[in-house]
Structures are given as C-alpha cells and as structure tokens.
C-alpha positions in Angstrom: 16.4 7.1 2.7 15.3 4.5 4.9 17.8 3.4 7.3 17.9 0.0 9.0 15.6 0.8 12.3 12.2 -0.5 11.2 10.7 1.0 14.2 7.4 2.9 13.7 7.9 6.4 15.2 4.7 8.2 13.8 1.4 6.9 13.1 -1.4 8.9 12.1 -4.6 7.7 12.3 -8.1 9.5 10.7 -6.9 12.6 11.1 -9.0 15.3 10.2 -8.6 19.4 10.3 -12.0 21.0 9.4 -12.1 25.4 9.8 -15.4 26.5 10.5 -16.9 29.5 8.2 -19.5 31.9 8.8 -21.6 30.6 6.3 -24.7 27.9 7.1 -26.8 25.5 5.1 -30.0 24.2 6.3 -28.8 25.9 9.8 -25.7 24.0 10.2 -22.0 25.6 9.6 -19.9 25.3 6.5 -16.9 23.8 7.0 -14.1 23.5 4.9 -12.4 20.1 4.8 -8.8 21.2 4.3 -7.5 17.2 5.6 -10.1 14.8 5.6 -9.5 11.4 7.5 -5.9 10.7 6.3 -3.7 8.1 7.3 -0.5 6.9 7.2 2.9 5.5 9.1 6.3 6.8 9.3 9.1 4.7 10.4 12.2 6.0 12.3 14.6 6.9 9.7 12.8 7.3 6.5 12.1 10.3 4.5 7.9 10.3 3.8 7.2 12.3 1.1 3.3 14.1 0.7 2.9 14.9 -2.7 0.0 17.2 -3.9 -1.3 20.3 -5.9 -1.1 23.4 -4.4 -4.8 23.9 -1.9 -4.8 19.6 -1.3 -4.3 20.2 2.8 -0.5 18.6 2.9 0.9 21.6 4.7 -2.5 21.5 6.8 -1.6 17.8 7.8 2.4 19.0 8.6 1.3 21.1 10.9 -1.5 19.5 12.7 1.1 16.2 12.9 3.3 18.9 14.5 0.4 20.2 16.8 1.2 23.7 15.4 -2.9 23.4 14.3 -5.0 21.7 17.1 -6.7 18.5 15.0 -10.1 18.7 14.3 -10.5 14.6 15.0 -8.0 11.4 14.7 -4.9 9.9 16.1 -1.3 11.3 15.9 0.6 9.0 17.7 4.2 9.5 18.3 6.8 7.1 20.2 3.5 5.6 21.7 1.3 8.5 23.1 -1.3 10.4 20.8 -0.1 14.3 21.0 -3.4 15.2 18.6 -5.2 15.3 21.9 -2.3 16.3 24.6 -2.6 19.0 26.7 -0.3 21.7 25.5 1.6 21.6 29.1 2.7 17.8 27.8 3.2 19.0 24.2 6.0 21.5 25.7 7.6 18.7 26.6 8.2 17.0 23.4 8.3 20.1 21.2 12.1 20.2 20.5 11.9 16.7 18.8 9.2 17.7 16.4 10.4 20.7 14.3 9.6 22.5 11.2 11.1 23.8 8.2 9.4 26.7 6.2 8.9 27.4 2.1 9.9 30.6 2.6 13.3 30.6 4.2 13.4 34.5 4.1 9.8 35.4 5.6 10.4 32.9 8.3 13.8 34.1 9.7 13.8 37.2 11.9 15.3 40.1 9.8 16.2 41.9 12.7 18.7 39.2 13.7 21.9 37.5 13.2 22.7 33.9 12.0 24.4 33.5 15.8 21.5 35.2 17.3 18.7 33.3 15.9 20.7 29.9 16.5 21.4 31.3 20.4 17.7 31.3 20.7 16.9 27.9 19.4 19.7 26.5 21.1 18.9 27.8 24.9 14.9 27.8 24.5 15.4 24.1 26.6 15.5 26.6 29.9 19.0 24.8 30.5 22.2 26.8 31.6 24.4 27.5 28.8 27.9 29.3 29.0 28.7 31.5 26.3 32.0 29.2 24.8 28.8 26.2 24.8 26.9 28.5 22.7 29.7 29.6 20.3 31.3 26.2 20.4 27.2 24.8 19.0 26.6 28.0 16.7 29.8 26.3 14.8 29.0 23.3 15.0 25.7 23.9 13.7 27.0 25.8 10.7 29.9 23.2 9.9 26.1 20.7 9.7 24.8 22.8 7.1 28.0 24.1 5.1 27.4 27.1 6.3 30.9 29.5 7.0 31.3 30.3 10.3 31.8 33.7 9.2 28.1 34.1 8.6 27.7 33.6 12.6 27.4 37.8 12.0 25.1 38.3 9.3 21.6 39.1 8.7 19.0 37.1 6.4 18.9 40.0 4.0 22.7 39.6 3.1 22.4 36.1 2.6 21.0 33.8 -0.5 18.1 31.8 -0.7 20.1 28.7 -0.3 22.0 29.9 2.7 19.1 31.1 4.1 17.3 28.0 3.6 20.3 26.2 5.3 20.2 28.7 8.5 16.6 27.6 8.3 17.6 23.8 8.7 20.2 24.5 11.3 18.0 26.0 13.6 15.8 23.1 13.3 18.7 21.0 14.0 19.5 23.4 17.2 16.6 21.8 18.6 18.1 17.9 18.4 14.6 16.7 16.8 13.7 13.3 16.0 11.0 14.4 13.4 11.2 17.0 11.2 8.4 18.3 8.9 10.0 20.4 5.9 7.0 22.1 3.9 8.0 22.7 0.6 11.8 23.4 1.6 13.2 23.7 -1.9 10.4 24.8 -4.0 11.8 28.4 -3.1 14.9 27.7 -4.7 16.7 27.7 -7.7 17.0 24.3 -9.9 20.9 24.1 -9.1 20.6 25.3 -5.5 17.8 23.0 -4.4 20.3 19.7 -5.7 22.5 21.1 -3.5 19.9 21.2 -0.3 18.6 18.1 -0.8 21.7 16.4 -0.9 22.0 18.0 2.5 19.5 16.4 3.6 20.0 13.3 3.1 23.7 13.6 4.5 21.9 14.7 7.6 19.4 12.2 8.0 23.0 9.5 7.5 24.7 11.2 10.2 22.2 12.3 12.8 19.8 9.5 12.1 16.4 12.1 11.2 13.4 11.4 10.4 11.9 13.5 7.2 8.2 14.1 5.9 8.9 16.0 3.0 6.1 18.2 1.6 6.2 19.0 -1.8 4.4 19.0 -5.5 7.6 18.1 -7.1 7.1 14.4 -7.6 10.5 14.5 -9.5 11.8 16.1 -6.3 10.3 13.6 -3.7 11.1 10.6 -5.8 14.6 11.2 -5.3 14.5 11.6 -1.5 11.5 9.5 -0.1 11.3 5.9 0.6 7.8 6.1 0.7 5.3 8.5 -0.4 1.4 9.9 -0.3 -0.7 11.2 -3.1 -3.1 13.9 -1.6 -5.8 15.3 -3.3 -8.7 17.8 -1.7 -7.6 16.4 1.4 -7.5 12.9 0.7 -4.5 10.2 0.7 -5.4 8.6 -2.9 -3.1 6.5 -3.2 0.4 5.2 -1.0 3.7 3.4 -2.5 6.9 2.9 -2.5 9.5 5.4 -4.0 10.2 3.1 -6.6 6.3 2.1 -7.4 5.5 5.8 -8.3 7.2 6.0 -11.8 6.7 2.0 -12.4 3.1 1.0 -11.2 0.9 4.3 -10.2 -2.7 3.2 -9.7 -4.8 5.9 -9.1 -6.1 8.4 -12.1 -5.0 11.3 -10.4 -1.6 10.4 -9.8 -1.2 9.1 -13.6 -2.1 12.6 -14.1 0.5 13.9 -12.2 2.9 11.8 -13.7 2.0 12.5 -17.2 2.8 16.7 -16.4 6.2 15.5 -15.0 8.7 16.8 -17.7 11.7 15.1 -19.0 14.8 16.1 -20.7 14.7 12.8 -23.5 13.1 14.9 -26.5 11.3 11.7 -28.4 10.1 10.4 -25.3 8.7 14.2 -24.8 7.8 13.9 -27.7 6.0 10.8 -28.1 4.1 10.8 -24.5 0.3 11.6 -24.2 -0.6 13.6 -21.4 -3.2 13.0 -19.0 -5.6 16.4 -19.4 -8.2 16.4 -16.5 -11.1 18.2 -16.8 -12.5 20.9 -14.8 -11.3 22.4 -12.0 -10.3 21.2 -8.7 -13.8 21.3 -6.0 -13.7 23.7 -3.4 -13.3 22.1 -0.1 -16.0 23.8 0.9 -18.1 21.9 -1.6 -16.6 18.6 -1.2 -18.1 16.5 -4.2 -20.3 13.0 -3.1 -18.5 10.1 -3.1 -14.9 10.1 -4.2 -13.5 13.5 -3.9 -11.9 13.0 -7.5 -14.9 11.8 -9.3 -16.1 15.0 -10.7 -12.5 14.9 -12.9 -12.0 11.6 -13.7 -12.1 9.8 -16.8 -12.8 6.4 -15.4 -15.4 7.3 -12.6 -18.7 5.0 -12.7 -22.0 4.9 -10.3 -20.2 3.9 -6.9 -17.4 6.5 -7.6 -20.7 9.3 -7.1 -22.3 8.1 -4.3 -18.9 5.9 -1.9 -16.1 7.3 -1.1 -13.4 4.4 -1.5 -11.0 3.6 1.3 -7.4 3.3 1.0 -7.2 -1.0 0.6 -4.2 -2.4 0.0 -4.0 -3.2 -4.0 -0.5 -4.7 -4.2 2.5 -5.3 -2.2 3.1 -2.2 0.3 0.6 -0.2 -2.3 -2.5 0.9 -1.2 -5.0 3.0 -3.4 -8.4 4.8 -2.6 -10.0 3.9 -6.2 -13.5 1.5 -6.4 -12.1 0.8 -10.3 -8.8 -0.8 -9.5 
C-alpha cells in the first residue's frame, strides 16, 4: 500500500530487452521481443503490481529493472541516475538496495545450507567487519521479521515448507536493507491458505521498514489486494495502467476485460450469470510480433489502424492510461 512519501524512486523509461537468435530474415537477425518499450513510475513506498499471462516479459522487465539482465535500450532511473546503462563497478554499489525474490523458494535457496548460513552470507556480503554475537543477534532479528522460529536458524531448505521457505527467501532479501524489492511471482508457489498468510507479510513489512514492492504476478485477484497501482502486460507491452481500485470498476483495454472475465468468484449466481470474455487464437510468438498493436490478431474490437499503428499508452482518464486506438 502506498504510504505517504509521494517521492518517485523508479522510473522506467522505453525499456526494451530483445535476445538475439540464430535465425535471419532477409539477412538480418531474428530477435525475440520478450519487453518491448515499456514504461512506467514507481513511487517510494507503493507496492506496483505487473500483471500478465505466463511468456508476456514481466519477469524479463524485473530483472532487467534490477540489472540482473543488461537492457537491450531505455531508461531505468533510480533515485536520479539511470543504472540500465551503469557500469557494473557502480552497479556494485547500489546492489544491496535492489533485491529479488524468486517463484520458486525451494530451487533458489542453497540445499546445502542452513537458514543461519544462507542469512550469514547475505548479511556480511557488504565487505564490512561483523563479529559473530552481530551476526547471531541479525539472523534473529531477521527471523523474528518473517515469523520465522529462531529455532530454524539450524535447518536445511529440504526440512522446511514452502511457506517457510518462501519466508527464508524474503528474509535474506531483507538481510540486504533494500529500498526496492522485485518479488517474481512470490506466492504463486504456494498454497491458497499459505500465500494469505505471506502476503499479509508483506505488507506488514513494507509498514514497518518502509519497502518498496513491484509485485509480479498473473493473479489479478492476488495483486488487487496488495498494489496501489498496477500494469497490464501483454507480449511485452504495458496495455493498459490504473489504479488498484480502477481494475475491477473501469478496465479499458480488451485484453484486460478478458482477464477479468477468467477471474473466478465464490457468489454462485453471479458465476453463474457472467459471460466470459473467450479470445481467439493463440497468443503471437514474440518472435513474430504481429503489425500494429501486438493484441490485434485476438481482439474482438480491432479495426484498420489497430493492423498497421501500434497505439501508445495516452492517458484515457484520471491516473488511467490505456494503449487501445478504440477507446
């Protein structure tokens, strides 16, 4: 939730992340698009959320924000200075306020060692002295952050549960003292009950250490709950931007009606009584990006312009702004 700094920390401007392939037409090199000239704003305090089907480049544009992927072209300022094209001497510098937390909590925790271990590491990569009652005294603290029990200080990912290992996870992002902190898909991992819980974490975190959140997910149920603001992606496109509060009351764009209509709910006649959106075909390769608007090939209001322009995110209503030439 958005506190009450209005202070914009990030801003990312035209960023693109293109992987070459071996193939060629007419002589020049396929690329796939995988984020294609995206941008956005996130202010200090404020959960983001980047909503999109599974292949639409969100992750892709976590981790070139985080310079974890070099950015093919664009702006990713931060506190002032553009880190897309810093030298990764200066990068060093400001790595422990950007962190990262994985989908997978299991695959990306070292089995090999202990909760206290892999928080040890996190906690003295700053290349500062550390006695060991410092390190112990933070381990718990960091714990106590997460509801973790400080008896866990001695085990092993494999003897833990998904949600605790998801928490471990979150503490050793938190090890770091970041400002910004991408989670990828943190609770899609989880179960229903067990990712309540982990979002509720995090928003008790972001309350009492002040973080800033852009929370990657396809949950839009999920991201609803914990965003103040949030971005529609599809095939590497932002389609449409809004409030939290907009998504459910005033969507715009075709594709994230669609989205909505898949959304289920628990009231049986409104179930019941609903028409869903059905899009037809499949989602374009980005390595065959469609002319025009990347959407047009699957949507049921696309005209003449929509095949040959593709529209530009304009501002269609208050704080709403919606890549669509038919709105």
């Amino acid at each position: 939730m958005l506190t009450n700094k209005s202070e914009t920390l990030l801003q990312v401007e035209g960023l693109k992340v293109y992987f070459p392939t071996k193939n060629k037409v007419n002589g020049e090199p396929v690329v796939v698009k995988a984020v294609d000239d995206i941008s956005f704003t996130v202010k200090e305090g404020e959960t983001f959320g980047l909503v999109g089907e599974s292949g639409c480049g969100k992750t892709t544009a976590g981790k070139a924000i985080l310079r974890v992927l070099n950015p093919t072209d664009g702006k990713v300022i931060y506190k002032g200075r553009d880190i897309a094209k810093m030298p990764m001497r200066e990068i060093k510098t400001i790595r422990r306020e950007l962190q990262l937390i994985f989908q997978d909590p299991y695959s990306s925790l070292d089995p090999r060692q202990s909760v206290y271990s892999i928080l040890k590491e996190a906690i003295v990569c700053d290349r500062k002295r550390h006695s060991a009652s410092e390190i112990q005294e933070r381990v718990e603290d960091l714990l106590r952050h997460v509801e973790l029990d400080l008896s866990m200080s001695d085990r092993y990912p494999h003897e833990m549960s998904g949600g605790q290992r998801q928490r471990l996870g979150i503490a050793r992002a938190l090890a770091c003292n970041p400002k910004l902190i991408v989670c990828d898909e943190p609770v899609s991992a989880l179960d229903v009950s067990i990712q309540a819980q982990i979002i509720n974490l995090f928003e008790e975190l972001q309350s009492k250490l002040g973080l800033t959140y852009i929370f990657i997910a396809h949950d839009l149920a999920v991201v609803r709950h914990i965003a103040s603001r949030i971005g529609i992606m599809y095939l590497g496109n932002v389609v449409e931007l809004m409030e939290s509060r907009e998504l459910f009351n005033n969507s715009q764009h075709p594709y994230t009606k669609a989205l909505l209509s898949a959304v289920p709910t628990v009231d049986y006649y409104e179930e019941k009584n609903r028409k869903r959106i059905l899009l037809e075909g499949e989602v374009p390769s980005p390595l065959r990006v469609p002319k025009g608007c990347p959407f047009n090939p699957r949507c049921p209001k696309a005209t003449a312009i929509c095949r040959e322009q593709k529209p530009e995110l304009r501002e269609t209503s208050s704080n709403h702004f919606t890549a669509c030439h038919n709105i």
